[in-house]
VOGU-3710 file (C-alpha; in Angstrom, 3 decimals, decimal comma):
1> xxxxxxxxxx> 105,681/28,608/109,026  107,046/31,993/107,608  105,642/35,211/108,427  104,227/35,679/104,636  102,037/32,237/105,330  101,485/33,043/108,743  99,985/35,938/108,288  97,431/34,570/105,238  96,212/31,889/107,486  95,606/33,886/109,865
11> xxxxxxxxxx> 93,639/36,609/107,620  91,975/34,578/105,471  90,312/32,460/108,394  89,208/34,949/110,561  87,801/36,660/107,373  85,874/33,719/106,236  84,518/32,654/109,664  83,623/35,950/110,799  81,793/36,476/107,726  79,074/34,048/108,292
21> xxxxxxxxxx> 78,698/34,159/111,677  78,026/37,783/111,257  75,297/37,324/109,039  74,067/34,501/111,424  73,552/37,027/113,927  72,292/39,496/111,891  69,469/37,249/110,758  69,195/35,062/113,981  65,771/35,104/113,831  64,755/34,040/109,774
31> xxxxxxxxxx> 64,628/30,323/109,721  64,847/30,241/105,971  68,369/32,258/105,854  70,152/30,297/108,871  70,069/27,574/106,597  72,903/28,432/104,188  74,693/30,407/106,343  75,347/27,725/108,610  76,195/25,660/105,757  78,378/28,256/104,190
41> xxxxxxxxxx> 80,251/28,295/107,948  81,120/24,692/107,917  82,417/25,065/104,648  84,970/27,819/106,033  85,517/25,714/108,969  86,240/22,485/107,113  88,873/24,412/104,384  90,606/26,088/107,487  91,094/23,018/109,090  92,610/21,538/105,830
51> xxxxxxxxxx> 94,665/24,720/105,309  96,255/24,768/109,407  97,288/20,360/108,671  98,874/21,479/105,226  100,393/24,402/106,310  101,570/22,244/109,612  102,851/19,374/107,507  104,872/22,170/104,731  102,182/21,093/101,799  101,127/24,867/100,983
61> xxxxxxxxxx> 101,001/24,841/97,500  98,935/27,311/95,270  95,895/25,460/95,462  95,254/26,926/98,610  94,294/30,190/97,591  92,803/28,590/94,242  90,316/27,044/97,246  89,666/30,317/98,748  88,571/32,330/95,817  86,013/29,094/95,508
71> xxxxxxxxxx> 85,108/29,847/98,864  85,095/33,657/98,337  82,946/33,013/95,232  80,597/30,148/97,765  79,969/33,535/99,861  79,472/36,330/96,845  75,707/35,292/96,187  74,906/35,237/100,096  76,082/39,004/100,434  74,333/40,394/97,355
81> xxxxxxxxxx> 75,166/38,487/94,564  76,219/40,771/91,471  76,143/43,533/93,592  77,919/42,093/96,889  80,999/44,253/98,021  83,254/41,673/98,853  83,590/40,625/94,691  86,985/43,038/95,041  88,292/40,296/97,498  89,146/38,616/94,358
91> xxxxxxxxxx> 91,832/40,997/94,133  93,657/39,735/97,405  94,008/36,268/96,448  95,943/37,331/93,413  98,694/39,062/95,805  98,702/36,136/97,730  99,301/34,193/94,367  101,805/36,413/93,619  103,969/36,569/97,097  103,591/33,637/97,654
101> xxxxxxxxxx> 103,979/31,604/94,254  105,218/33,734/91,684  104,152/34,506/88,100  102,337/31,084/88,264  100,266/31,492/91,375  99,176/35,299/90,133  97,828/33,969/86,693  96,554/31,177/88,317  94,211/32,543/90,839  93,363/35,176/88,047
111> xxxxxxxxxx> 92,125/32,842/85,874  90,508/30,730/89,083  88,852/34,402/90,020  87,279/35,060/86,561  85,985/31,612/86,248  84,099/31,327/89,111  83,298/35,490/88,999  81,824/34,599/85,107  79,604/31,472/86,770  78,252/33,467/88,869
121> xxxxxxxxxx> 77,157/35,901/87,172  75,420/33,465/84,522  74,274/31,705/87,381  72,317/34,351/88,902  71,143/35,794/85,890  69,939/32,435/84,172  68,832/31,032/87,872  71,267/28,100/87,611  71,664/29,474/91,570  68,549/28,723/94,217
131> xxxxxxxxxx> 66,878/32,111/94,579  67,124/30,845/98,342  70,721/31,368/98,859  70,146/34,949/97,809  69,136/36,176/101,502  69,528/39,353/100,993  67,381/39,048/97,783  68,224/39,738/94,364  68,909/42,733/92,289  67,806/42,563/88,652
141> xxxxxxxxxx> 70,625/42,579/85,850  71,408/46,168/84,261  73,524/46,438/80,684  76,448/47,703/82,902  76,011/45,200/85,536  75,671/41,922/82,823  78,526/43,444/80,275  80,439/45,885/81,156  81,204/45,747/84,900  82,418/41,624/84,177
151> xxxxxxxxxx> 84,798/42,665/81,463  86,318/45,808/83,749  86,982/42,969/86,501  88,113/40,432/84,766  90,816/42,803/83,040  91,678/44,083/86,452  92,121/40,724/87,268  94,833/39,900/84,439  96,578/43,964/85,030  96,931/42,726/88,597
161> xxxxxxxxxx> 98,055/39,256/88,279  100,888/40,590/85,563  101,498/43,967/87,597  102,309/41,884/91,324  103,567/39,152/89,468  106,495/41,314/87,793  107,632/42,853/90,965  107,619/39,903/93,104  110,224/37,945/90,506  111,936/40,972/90,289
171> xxxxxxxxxx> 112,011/41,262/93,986  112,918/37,593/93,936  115,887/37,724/91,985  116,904/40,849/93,328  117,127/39,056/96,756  118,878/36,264/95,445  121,663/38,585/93,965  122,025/40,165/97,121  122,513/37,137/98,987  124,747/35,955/96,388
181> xxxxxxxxxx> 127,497/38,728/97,144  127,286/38,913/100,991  130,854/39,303/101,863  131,796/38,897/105,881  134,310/41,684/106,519  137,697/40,428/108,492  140,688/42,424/106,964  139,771/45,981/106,320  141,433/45,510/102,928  141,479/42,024/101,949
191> xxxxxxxxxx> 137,753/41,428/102,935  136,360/44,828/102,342  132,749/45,384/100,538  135,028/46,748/97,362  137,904/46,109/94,971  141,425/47,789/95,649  143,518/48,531/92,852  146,908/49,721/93,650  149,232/50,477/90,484  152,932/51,883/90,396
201> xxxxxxxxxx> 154,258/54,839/88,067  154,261/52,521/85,287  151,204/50,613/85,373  152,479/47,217/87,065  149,798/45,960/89,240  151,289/46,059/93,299  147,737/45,156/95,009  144,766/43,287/94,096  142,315/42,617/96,599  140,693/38,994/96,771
211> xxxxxxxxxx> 137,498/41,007/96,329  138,143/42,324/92,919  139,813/38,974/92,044  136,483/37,881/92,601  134,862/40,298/90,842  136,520/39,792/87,421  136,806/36,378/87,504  140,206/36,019/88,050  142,039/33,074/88,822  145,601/34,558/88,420
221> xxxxxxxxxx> 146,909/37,854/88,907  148,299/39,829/85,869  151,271/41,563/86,307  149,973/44,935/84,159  146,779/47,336/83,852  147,128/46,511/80,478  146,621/42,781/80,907  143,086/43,628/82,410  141,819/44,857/79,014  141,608/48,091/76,866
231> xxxxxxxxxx> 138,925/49,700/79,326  141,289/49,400/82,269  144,155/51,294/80,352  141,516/53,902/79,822  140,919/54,411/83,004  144,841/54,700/84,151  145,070/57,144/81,219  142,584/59,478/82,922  143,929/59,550/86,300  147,151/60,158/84,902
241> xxxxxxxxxx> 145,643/63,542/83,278  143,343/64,662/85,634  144,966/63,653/88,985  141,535/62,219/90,407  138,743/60,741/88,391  135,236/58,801/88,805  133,066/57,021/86,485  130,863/53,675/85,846  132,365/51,363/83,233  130,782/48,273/81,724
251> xxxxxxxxxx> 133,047/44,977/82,183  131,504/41,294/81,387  127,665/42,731/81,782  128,401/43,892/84,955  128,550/47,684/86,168  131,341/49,416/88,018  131,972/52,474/89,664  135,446/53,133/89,498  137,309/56,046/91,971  140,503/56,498/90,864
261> xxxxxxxxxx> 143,820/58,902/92,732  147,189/59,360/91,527  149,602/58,726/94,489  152,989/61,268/95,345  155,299/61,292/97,705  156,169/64,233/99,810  158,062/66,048/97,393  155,319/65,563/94,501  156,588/62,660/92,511  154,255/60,139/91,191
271> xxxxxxxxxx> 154,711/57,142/93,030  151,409/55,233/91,684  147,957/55,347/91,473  145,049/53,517/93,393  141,714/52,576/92,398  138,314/52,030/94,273  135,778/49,758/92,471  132,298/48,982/93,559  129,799/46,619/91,896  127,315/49,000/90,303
281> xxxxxxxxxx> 124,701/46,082/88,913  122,675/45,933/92,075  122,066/49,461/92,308  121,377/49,779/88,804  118,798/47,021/89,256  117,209/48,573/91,821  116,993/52,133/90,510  115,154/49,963/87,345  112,671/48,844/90,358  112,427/52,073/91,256
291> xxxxxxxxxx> 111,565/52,813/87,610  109,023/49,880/87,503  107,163/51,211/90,782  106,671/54,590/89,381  105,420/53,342/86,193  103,084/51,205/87,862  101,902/54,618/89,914  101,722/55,917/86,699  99,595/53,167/84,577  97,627/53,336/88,305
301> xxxxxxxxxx> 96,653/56,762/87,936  96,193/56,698/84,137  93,858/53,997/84,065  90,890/56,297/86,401  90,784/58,463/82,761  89,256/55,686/80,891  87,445/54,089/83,331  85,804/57,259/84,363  84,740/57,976/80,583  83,216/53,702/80,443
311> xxxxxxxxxx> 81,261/54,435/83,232  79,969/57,393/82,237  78,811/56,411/78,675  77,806/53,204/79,839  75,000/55,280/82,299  74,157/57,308/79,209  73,181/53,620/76,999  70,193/53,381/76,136  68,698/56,509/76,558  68,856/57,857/73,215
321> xxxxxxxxxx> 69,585/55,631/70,101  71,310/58,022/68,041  74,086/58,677/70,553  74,260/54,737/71,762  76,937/54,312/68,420  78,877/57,318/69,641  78,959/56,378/73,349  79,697/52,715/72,179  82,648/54,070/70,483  84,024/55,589/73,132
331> xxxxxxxxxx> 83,830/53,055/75,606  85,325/50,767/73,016  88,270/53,637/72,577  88,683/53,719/76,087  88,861/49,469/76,910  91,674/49,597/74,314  93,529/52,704/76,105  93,250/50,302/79,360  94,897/47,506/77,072  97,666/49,866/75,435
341> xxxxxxxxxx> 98,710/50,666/79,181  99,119/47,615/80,857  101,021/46,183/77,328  103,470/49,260/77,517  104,028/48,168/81,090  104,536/44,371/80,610  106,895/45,670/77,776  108,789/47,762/79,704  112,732/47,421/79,597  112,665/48,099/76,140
351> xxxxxxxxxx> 112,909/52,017/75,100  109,017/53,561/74,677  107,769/53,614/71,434  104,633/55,510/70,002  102,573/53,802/67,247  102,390/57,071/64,808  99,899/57,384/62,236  98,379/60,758/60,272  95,797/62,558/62,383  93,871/66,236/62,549
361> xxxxxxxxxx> 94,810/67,740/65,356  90,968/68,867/65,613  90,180/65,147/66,283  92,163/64,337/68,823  91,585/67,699/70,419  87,302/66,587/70,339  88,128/63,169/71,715  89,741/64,430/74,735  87,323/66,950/75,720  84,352/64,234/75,121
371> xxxxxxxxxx> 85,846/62,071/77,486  86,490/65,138/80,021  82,349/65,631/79,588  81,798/62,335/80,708  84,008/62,067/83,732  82,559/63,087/87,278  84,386/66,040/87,963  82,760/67,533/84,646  79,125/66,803/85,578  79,784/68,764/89,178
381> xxxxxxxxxx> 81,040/71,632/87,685  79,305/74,416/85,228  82,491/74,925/83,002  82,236/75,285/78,946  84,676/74,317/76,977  85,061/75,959/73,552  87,221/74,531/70,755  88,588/77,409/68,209  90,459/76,653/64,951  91,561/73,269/62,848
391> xxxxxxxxxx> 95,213/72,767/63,422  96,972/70,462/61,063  96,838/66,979/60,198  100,080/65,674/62,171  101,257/62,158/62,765  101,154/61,320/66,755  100,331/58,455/68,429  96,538/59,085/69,353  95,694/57,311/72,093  98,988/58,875/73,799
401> xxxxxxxxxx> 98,422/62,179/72,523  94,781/61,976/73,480  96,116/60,946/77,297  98,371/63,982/77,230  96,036/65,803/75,933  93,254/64,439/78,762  95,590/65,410/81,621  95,930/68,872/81,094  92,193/69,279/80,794  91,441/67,296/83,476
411> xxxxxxxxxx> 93,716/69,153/85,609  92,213/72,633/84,645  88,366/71,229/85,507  89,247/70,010/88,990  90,610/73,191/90,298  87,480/74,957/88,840  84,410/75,698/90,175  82,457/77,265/87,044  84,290/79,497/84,464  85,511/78,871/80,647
421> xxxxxxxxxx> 88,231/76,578/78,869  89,846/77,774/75,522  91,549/75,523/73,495  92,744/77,316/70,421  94,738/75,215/68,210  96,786/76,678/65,580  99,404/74,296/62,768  100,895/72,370/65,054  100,226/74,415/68,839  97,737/73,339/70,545
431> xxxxxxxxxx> 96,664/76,293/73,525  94,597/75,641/76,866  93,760/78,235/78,519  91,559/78,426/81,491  89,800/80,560/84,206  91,250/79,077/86,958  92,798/80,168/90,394  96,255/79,863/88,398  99,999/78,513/89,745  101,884/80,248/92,298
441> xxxxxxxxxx> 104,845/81,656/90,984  107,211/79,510/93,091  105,738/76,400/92,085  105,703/77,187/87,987  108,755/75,264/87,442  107,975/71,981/89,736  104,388/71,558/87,988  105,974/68,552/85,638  108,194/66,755/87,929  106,822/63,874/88,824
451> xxxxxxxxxx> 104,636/63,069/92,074  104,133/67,083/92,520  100,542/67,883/93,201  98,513/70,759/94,587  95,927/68,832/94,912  96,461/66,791/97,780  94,342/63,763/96,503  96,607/63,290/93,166  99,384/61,323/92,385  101,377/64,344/90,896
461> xxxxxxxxxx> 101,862/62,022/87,831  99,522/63,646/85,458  101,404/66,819/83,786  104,829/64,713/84,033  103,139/62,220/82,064  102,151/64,575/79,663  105,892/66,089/79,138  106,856/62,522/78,995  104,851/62,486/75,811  105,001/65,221/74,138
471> xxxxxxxxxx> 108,716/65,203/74,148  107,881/61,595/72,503  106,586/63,133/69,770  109,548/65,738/69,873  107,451/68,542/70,914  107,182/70,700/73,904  104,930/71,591/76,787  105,453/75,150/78,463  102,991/76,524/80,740  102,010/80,758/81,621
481> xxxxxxxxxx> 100,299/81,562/84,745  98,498/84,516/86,597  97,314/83,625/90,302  93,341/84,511/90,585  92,985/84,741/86,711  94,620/81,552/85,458  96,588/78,999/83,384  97,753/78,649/79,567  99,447/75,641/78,290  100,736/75,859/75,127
491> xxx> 102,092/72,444/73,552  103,848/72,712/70,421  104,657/69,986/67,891
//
């Protein structure tokens, strides 16, 4: 049993044994709701019984944790049904599909999760489910509750089933690499962790370390530098010049760092030369894992902007039919922001690319400050906003622009506690300018690297998203600042 099983079974069965005989206790003295928690604990006893004999006998396979979000979904309607806090255990069994099966398990139990999350919810809200297994009683059915809170899941669901799916091949195949080129050391230079490439004063190869042999692909030592191949000449070439050199080279899809030395002897002469090559490709992958973690930090953070504006026009439906088409709109403006991020994430690899199209500034401008009015930070603060001039029509990507746009904003209304923003656009500069407690000075330059916050609760990812943007569209972001008087960001196109 490894540790990664080892420590599911153990998880998952003390969560869904406790569970019940929590409640049991809890309501140890109603007749009518011992009932189906006992039944719901032999249920949890019989599947971990089944799990510890397959587990025992090596037959894990990802129906196991296909089973448990049955289970899981068996207990949902006796904690609350629709509103039961344990729905985001959904999320769990996706890791575990993930770590422990792949890209198959994570879609898997995804698709197991929304199946069973959908039947519930049409089960409780067309009674296809006793009333009596609903101990705790019922709650009736709201517009966000029926609609809009399935469809956020069950596209969490898929983001986190393709999100921990990604890493953990990547994290597979990175391991595999790595095992791949384990190289015991016995003979500092014939076994070392590196190639050796020792050349005389006129390029004839004199040493050529099994390692590098390796490397290249070599069966049979050539006699030159120029044998290796045009890019190797190169190389000699420099070191010749510059007495000492160091660069990465491409050679067969791999990546190479190459340290290179011409060699004297005591009276100056140039004897030689000698080259140090390491195998760049692992590190390259994992700075692109790096890369991929960052950018999930990123599409993390990015997605509480929408969200936040869904759930705050969804509370404002139905209380005035004029505005329901307006608040529809934007909740339909902000599902497909969700959608544009987690496609530029499953895309990633390939260079960014921003879907232009001819747009008034003005427009954009509005969008971004409707969806600030509807996130929570707005509605605890007294701050006015005030929008002066037109700007030009220009041709951005909008739901990028509107996201870099967003940040800024937002960024300006959290540190704010009452007071005025001023967004004065003007052609193609767009200026916010706020009443803020401002920057310190020492800080000014750091504001739009990435994972630098003052606010202790933030990512730092917001304002280096932005730049990231901006500079998309081949425009700039620069920023002026007064402590105790404020901030102006001027972003120019």
């Amino acid at each position: 049993m490894t540790k990664e099983v080892k420590w599911y079974f153990v998880s998952r069965s003390a969560f869904f044994l406790a569970l019940p005989l929590l409640e049991l206790w809890v309501f140890r003295g109603e007749k009518h709701k011992v009932f189906p928690l006992l039944i719901a604990f032999f249920v949890a006893l019989f599947f971990t019984i089944y799990f510890y004999y397959s587990i025992k006998k090596n037959k894990l396979s990802v129906i196991h944790p296909l089973l448990d979000t049955f289970l899981l979904s068996f207990f949902i309607p006796l904690t609350g049904g629709h509103e039961s806090p344990f729905i985001p255990f959904y999320y769990a069994f996706i890791l575990v599909g993930a770590i422990l099966f792949y890209a198959p398990g994570a879609f898997s139990v995804a698709t197991s999760s929304a199946i069973f999350y959908l039947f519930l919810i049409l089960g409780e809200y067309r009674n296809f489910i006793p009333s009596s297994y609903f101990i705790l009683g019922k709650e009736p059915f709201t517009e966000t509750s029926l609609y809009l809170r399935p469809t956020i899941y069950i596209l969490l669901f898929y983001f986190l089933a393709a999100l921990s799916a990604y890493l953990a091949e990547r994290l597979k195949r990175g391991l595999t690499e790595l095992e791949k080129i384990r190289i015991t050391t016995d003979d500092i230079v014939k076994r070392m962790e590196g190639g050796v490439l020792a050349l005389d004063e006129r390029g004839r190869i004199i040493y050529f370390n099994p390692y590098l042999a390796s490397l290249l692909g070599l069966e049979n030592i050539p006699g030159n530098i120029k044998d290796l191949g045009s890019a190797w000449e190169e190389i000699w070439k420099e070191v010749r010049e510059k007495e000492r050199m160091e660069r990465e080279m491409g050679v067969d899809g791999k990546v190479l760092f190459v340290k290179g030395a011409m060699l004297r002897d005591k009276k100056g002469k140039v004897i030689g030369s000698v080259f140090l090559i390491d195998d760049y490709t692992e590190r390259k992958f994992i700075e692109r894992m790096v890369a991929v973690g960052r950018i999930s930090a990123s599409i993390a953070h990015s997605l509480r902007n929408p969200i936040s504006s869904i759930k705050g026009a969804a509370e404002l439906l139905g209380r005035d039919p004029e505005k329901d088409r307006k608040l529809i709109r934007i909740i339909r403006e902000e599902v497909d922001r969700i959608e544009n991020m987690v496609k530029g994430f499953l895309s990633y690899a390939r260079e960014e690319k921003v879907d232009k199209r001819k747009i008034k500034i003005e427009k954009i401008v509005r969008d971004a400050v409707n969806s600030i009015k509807l996130s929570p930070e707005f509605s605890k603060r007294k701050i006015e906003i005030e929008i002066k001039g037109k700007g030009d029509e220009v041709e951005v990507d909008p739901i990028k622009f509107k996201e870099a746009l967003y940040n800024v904003i937002h960024n300006a209304v959290k540190v704010m506690n009452g007071g005025r923003i001023e967004i004065k656009l003007d052609g193609r500069k767009i200026e916010i300018r706020d009443t803020g407690p401002g920057i310190p000075e020492d800080m000014r330059e750091k504001i739009f690297e990435p994972f630098f916050s003052l606010d202790p609760r933030g990512t730092g990812l917001g304002l280096s998203i932005t730049r990231k943007i901006v500079e998309l569209h081949g425009g700039k972001i620069e920023v002026e600042s007064e402590e105790g008087k404020g901030s102006r960001f001027i972003i120019t196109l």
